[in-house]
Jmol script that loads the backbone (N, CA, C; Angstrom):
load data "model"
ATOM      1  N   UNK A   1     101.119  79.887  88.430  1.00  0.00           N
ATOM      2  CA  UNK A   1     101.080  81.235  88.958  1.00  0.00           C
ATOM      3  C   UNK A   1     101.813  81.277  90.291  1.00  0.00           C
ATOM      4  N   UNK A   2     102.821  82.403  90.477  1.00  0.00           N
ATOM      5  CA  UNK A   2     103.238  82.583  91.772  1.00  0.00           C
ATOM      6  C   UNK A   2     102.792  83.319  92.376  1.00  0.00           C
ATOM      7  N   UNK A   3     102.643  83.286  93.506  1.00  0.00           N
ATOM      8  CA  UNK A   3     101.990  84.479  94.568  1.00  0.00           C
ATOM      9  C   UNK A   3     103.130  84.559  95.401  1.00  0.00           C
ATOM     10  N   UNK A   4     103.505  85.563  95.742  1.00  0.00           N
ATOM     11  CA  UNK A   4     104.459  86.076  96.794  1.00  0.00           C
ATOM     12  C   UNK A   4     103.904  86.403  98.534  1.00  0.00           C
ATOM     13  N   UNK A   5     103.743  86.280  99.210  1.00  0.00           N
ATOM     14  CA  UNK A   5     103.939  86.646 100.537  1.00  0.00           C
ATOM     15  C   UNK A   5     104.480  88.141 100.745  1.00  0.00           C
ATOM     16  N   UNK A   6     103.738  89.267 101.409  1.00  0.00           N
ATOM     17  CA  UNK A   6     104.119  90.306 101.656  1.00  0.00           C
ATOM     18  C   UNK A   6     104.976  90.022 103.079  1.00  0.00           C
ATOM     19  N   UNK A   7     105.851  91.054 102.849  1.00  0.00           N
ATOM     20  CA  UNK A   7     107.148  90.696 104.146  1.00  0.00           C
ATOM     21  C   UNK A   7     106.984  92.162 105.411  1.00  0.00           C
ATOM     22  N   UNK A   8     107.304  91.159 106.210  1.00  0.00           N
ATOM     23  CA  UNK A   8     107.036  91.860 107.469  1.00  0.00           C
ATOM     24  C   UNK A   8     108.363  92.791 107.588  1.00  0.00           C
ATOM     25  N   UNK A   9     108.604  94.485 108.060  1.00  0.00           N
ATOM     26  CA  UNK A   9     109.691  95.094 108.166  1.00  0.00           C
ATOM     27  C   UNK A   9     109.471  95.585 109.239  1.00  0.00           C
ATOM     28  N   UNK A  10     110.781  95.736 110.243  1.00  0.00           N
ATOM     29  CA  UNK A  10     110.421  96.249 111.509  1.00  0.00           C
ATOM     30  C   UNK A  10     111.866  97.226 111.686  1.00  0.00           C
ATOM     31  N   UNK A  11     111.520  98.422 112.624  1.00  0.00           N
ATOM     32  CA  UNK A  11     112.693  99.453 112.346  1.00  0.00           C
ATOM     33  C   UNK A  11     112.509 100.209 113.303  1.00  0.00           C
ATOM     34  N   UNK A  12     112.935 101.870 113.413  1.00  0.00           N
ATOM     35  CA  UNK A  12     112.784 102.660 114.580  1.00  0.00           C
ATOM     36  C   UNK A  12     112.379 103.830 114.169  1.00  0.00           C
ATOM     37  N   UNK A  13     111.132 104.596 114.116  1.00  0.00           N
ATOM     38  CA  UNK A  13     110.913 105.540 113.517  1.00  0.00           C
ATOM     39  C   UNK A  13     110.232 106.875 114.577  1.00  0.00           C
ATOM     40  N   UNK A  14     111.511 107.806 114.527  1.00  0.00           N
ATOM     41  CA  UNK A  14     111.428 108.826 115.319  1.00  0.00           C
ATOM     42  C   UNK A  14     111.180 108.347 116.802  1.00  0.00           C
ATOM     43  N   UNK A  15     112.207 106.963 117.265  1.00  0.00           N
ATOM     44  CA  UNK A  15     112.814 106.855 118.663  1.00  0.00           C
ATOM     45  C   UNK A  15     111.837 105.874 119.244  1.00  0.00           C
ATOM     46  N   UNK A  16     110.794 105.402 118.366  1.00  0.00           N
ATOM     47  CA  UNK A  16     109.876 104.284 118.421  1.00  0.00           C
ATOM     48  C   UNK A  16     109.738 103.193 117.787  1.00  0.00           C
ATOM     49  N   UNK A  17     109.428 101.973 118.142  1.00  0.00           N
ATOM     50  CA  UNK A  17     109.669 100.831 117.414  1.00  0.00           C
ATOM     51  C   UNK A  17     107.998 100.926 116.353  1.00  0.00           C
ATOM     52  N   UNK A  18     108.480 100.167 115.628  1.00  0.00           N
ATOM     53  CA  UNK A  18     107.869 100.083 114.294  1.00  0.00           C
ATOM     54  C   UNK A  18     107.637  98.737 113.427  1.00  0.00           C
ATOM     55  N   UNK A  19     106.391  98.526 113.164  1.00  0.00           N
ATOM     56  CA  UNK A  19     106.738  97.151 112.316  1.00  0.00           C
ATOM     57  C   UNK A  19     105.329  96.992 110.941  1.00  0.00           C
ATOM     58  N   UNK A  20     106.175  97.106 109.904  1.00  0.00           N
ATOM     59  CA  UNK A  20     105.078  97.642 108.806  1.00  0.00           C
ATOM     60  C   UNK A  20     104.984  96.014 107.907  1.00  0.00           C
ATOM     61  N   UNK A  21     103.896  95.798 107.618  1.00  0.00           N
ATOM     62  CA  UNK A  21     103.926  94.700 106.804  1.00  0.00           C
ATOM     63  C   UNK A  21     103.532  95.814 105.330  1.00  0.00           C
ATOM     64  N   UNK A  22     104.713  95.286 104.258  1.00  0.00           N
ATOM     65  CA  UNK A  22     104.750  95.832 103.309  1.00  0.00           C
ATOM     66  C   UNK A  22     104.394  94.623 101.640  1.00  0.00           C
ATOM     67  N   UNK A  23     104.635  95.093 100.798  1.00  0.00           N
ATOM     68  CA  UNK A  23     103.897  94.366  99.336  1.00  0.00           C
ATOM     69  C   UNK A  23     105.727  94.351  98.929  1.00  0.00           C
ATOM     70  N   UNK A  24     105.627  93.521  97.721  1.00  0.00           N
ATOM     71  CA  UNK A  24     107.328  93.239  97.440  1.00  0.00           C
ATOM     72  C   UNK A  24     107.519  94.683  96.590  1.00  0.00           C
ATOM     73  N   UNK A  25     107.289  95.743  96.467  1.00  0.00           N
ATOM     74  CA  UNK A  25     107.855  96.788  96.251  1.00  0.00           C
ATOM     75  C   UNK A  25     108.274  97.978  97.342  1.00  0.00           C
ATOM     76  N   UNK A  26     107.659  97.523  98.434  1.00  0.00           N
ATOM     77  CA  UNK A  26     107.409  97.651  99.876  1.00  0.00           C
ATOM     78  C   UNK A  26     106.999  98.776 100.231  1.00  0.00           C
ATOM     79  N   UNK A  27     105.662  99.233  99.567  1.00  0.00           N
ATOM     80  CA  UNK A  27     104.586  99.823  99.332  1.00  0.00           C
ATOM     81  C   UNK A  27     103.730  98.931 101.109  1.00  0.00           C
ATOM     82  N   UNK A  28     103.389 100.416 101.773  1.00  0.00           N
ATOM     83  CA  UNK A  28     102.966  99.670 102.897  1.00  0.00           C
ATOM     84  C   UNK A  28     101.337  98.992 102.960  1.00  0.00           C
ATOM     85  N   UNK A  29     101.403  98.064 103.851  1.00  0.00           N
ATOM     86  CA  UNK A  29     100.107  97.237 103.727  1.00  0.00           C
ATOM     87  C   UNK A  29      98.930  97.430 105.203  1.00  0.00           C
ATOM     88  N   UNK A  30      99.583  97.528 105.687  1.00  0.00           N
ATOM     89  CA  UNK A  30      99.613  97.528 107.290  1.00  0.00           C
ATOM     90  C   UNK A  30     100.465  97.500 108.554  1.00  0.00           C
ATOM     91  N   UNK A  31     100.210  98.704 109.328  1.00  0.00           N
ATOM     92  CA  UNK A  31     101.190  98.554 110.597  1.00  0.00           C
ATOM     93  C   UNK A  31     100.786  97.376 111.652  1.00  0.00           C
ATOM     94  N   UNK A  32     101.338  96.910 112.336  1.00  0.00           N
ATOM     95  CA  UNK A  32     101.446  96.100 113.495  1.00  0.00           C
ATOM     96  C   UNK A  32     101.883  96.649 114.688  1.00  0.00           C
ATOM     97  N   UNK A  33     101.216  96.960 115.528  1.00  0.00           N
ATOM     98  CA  UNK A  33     101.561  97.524 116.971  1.00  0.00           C
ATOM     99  C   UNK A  33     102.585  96.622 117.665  1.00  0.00           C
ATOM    100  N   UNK A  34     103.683  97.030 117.619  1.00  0.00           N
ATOM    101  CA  UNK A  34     104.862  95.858 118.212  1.00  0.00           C
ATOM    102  C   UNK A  34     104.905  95.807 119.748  1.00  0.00           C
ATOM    103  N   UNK A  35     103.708  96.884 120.777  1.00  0.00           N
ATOM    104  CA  UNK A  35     103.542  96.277 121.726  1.00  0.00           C
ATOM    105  C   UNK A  35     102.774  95.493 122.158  1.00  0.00           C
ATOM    106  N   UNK A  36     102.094  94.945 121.268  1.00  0.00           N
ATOM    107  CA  UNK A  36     101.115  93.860 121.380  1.00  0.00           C
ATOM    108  C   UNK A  36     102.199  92.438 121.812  1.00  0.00           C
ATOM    109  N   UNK A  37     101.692  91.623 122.304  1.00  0.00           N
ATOM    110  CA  UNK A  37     102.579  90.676 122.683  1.00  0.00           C
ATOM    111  C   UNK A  37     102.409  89.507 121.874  1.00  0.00           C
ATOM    112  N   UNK A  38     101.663  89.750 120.713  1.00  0.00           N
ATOM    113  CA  UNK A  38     101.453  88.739 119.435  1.00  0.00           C
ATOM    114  C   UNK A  38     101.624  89.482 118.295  1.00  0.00           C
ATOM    115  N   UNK A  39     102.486  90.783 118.680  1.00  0.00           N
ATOM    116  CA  UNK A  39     102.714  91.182 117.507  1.00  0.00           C
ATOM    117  C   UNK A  39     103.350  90.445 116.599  1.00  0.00           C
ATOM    118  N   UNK A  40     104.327  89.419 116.809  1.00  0.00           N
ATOM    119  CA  UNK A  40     105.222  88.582 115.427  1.00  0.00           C
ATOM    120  C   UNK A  40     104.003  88.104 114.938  1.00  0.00           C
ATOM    121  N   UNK A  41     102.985  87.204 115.837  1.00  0.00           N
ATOM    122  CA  UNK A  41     102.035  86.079 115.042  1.00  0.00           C
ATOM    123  C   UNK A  41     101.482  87.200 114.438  1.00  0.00           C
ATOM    124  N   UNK A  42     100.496  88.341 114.440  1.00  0.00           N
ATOM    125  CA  UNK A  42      99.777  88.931 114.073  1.00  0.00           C
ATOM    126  C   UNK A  42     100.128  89.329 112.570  1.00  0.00           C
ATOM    127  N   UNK A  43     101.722  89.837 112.442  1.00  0.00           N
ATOM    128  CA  UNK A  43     102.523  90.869 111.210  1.00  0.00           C
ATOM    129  C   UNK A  43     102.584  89.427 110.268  1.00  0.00           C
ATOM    130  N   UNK A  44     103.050  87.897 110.367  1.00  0.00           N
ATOM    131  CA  UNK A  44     103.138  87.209 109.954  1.00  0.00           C
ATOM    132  C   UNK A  44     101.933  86.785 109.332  1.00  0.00           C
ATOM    133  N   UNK A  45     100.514  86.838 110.202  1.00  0.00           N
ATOM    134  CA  UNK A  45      99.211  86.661 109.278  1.00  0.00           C
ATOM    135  C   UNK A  45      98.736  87.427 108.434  1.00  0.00           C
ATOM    136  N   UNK A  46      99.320  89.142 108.675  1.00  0.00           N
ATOM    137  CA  UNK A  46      98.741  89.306 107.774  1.00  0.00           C
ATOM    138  C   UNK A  46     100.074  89.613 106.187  1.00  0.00           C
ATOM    139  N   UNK A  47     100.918  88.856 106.672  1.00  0.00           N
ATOM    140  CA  UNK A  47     101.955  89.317 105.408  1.00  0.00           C
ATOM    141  C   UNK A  47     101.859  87.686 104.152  1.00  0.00           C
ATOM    142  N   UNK A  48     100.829  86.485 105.211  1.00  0.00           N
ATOM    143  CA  UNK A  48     100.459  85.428 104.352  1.00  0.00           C
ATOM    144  C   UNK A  48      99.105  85.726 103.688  1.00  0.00           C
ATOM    145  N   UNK A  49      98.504  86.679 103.546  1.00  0.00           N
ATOM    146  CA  UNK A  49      97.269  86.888 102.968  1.00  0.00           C
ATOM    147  C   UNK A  49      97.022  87.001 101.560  1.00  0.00           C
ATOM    148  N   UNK A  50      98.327  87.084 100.551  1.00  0.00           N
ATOM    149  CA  UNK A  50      98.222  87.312  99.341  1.00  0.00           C
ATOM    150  C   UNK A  50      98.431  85.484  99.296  1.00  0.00           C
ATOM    151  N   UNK A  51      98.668  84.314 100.289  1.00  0.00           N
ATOM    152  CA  UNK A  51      99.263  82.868  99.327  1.00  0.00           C
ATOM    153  C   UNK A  51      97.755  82.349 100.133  1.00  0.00           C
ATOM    154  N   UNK A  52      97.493  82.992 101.351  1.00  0.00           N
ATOM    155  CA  UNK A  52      96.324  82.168 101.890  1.00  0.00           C
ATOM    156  C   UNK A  52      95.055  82.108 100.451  1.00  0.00           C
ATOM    157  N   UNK A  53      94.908  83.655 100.206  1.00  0.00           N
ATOM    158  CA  UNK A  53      93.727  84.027  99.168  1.00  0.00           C
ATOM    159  C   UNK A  53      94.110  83.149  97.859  1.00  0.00           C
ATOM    160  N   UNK A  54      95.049  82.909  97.388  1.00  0.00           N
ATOM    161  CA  UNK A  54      95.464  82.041  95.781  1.00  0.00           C
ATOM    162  C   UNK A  54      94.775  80.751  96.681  1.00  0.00           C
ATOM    163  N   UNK A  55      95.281  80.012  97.888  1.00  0.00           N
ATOM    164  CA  UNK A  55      95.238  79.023  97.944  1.00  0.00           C
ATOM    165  C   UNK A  55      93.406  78.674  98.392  1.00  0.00           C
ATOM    166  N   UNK A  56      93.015  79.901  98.590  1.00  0.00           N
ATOM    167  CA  UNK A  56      91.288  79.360  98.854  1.00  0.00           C
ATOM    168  C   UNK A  56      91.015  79.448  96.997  1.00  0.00           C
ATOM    169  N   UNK A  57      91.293  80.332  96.378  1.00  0.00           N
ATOM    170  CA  UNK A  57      90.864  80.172  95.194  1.00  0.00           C
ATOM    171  C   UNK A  57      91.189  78.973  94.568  1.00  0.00           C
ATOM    172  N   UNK A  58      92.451  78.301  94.688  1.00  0.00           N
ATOM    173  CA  UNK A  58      92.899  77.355  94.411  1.00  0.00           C
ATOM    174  C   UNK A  58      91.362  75.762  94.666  1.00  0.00           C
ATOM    175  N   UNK A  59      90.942  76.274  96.008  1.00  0.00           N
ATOM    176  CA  UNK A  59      90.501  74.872  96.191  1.00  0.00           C
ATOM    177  C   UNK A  59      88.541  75.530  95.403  1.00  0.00           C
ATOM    178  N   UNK A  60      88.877  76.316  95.507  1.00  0.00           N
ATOM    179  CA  UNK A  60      87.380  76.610  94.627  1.00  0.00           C
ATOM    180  C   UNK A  60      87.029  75.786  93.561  1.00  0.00           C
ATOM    181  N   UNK A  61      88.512  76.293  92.564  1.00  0.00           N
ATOM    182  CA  UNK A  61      88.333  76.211  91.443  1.00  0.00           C
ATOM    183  C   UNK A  61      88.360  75.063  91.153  1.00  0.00           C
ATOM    184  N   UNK A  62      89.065  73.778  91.893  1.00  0.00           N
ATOM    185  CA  UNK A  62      89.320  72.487  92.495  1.00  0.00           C
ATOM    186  C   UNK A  62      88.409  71.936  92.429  1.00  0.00           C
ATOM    187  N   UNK A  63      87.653  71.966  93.160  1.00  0.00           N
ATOM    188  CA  UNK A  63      86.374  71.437  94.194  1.00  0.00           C
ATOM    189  C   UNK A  63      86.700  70.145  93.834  1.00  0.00           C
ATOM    190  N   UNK A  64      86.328  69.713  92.440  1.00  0.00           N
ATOM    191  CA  UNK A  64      86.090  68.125  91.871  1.00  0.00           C
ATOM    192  C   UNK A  64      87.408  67.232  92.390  1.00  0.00           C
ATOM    193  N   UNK A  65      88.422  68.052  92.503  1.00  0.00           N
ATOM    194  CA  UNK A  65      89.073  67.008  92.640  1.00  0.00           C
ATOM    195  C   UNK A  65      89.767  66.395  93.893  1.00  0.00           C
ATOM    196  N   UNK A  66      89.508  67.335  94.807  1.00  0.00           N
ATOM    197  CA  UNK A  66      89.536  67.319  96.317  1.00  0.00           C
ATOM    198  C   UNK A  66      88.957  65.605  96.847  1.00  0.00           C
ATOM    199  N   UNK A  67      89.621  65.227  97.339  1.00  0.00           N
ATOM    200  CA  UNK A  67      89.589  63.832  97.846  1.00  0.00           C
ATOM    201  C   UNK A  67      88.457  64.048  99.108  1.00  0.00           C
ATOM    202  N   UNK A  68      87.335  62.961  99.073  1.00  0.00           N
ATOM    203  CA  UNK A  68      86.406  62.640 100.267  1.00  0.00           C
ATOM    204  C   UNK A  68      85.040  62.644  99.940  1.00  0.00           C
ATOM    205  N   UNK A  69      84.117  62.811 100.792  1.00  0.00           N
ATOM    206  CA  UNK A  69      82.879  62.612 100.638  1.00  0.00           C
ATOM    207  C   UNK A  69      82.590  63.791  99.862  1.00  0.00           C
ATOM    208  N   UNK A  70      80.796  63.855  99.537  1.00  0.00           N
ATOM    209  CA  UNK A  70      80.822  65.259  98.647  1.00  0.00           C
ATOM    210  C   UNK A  70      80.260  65.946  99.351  1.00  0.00           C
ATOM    211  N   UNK A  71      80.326  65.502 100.786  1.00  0.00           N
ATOM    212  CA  UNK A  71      79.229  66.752 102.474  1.00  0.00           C
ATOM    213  C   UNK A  71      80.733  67.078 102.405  1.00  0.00           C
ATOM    214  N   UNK A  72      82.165  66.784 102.506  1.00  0.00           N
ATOM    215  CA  UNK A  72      83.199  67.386 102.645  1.00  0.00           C
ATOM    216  C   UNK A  72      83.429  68.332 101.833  1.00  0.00           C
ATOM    217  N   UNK A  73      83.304  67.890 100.735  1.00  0.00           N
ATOM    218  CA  UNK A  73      84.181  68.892  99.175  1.00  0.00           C
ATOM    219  C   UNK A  73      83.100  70.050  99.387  1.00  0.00           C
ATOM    220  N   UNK A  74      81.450  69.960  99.628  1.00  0.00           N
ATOM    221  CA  UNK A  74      80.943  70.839  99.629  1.00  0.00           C
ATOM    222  C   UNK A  74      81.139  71.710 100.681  1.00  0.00           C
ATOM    223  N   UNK A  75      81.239  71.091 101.432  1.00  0.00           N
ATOM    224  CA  UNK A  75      81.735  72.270 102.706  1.00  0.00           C
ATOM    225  C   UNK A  75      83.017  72.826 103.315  1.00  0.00           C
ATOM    226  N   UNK A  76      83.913  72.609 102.410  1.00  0.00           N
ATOM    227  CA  UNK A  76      85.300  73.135 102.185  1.00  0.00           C
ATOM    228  C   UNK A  76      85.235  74.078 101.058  1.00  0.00           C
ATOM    229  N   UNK A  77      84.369  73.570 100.250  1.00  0.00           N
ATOM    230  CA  UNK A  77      83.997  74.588  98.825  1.00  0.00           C
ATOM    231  C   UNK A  77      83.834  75.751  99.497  1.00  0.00           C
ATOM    232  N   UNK A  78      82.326  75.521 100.502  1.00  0.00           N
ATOM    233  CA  UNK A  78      81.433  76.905 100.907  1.00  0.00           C
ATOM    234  C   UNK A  78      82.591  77.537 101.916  1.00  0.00           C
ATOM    235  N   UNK A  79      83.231  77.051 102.565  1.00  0.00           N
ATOM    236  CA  UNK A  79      84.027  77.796 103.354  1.00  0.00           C
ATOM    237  C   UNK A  79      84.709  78.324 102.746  1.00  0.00           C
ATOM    238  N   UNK A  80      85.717  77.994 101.964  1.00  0.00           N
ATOM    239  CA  UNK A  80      86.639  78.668 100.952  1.00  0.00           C
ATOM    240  C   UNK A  80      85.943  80.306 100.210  1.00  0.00           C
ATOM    241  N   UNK A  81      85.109  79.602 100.020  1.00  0.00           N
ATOM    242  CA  UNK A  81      84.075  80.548  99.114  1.00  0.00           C
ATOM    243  C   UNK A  81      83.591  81.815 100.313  1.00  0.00           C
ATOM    244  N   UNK A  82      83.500  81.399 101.129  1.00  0.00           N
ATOM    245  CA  UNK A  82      82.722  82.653 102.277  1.00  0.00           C
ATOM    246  C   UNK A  82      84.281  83.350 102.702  1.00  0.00           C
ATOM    247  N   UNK A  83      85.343  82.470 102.876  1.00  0.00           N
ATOM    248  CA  UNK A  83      86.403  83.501 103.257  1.00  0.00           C
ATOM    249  C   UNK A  83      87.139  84.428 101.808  1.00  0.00           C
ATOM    250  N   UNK A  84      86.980  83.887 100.731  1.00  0.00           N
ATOM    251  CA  UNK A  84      87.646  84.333  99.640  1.00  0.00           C
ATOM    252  C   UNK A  84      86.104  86.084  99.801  1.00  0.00           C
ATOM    253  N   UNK A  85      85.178  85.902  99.577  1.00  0.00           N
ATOM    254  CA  UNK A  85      83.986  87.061  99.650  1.00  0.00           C
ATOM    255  C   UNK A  85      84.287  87.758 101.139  1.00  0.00           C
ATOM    256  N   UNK A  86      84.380  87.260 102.341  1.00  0.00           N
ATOM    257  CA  UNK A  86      84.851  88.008 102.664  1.00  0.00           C
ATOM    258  C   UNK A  86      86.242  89.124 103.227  1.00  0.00           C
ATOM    259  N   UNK A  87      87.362  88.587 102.366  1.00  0.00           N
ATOM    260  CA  UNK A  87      88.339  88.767 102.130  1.00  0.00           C
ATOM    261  C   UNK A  87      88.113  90.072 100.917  1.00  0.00           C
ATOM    262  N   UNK A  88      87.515  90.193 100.182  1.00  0.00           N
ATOM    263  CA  UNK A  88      87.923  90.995  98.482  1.00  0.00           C
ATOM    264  C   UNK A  88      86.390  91.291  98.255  1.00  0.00           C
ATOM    265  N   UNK A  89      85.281  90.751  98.868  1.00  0.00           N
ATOM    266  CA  UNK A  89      83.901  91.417  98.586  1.00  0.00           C
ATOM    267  C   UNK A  89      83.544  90.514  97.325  1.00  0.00           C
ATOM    268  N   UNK A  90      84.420  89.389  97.037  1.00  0.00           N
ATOM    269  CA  UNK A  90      84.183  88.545  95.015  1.00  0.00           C
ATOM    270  C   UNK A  90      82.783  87.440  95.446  1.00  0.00           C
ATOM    271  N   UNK A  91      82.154  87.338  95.326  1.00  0.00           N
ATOM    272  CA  UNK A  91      81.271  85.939  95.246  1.00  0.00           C
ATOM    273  C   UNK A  91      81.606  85.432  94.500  1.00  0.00           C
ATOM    274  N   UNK A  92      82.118  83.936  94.729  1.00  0.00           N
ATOM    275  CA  UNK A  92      82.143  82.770  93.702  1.00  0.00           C
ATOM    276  C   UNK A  92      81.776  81.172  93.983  1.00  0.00           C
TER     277      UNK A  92
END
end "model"
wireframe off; spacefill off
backbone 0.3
color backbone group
């Protein structure tokens, strides 16, 4: 499965700067206040949120095979698991 990364677009709209993180049809996702002075880091986190979410599901679905103790695997599980729920509202 591929997951794409939504892409960050930045432009001038009505004599003001602008910076929209959009979906690959570029359907908008969220603005980014570009006077923030973390606006790049900020537009960049949230335009990785569609590979971050595959990749917590990824280690869910995993668990077993995740290398280390099983106080590790379990608590990389539960973390995964608490950000994937609170990301999308899914318990798993």
């Amino acid at each position: 499965m591929t997951v794409e990364p939504w892409k960050v677009m930045c432009d001038e709209a009505r004599g003001k700067p602008r910076c929209l993180v959009v979906d690959k049809k570029e359907n908008q996702i969220a603005e980014v206040n570009p006077y923030r002075e973390s606006w790049n880091e900020d537009a960049k986190a949230i335009a990785a949120v569609p590979v971050l979410l595959a990749a917590l599901r990824h280690i869910v679905k995993h668990q077993d095979m995740i290398g280390g103790s099983m106080g590790a695997v379990s608590s990389t599980r539960r973390i995964a698991a608490m950000a994937i729920q609170h990301a999308t509202g899914e318990v798993v």
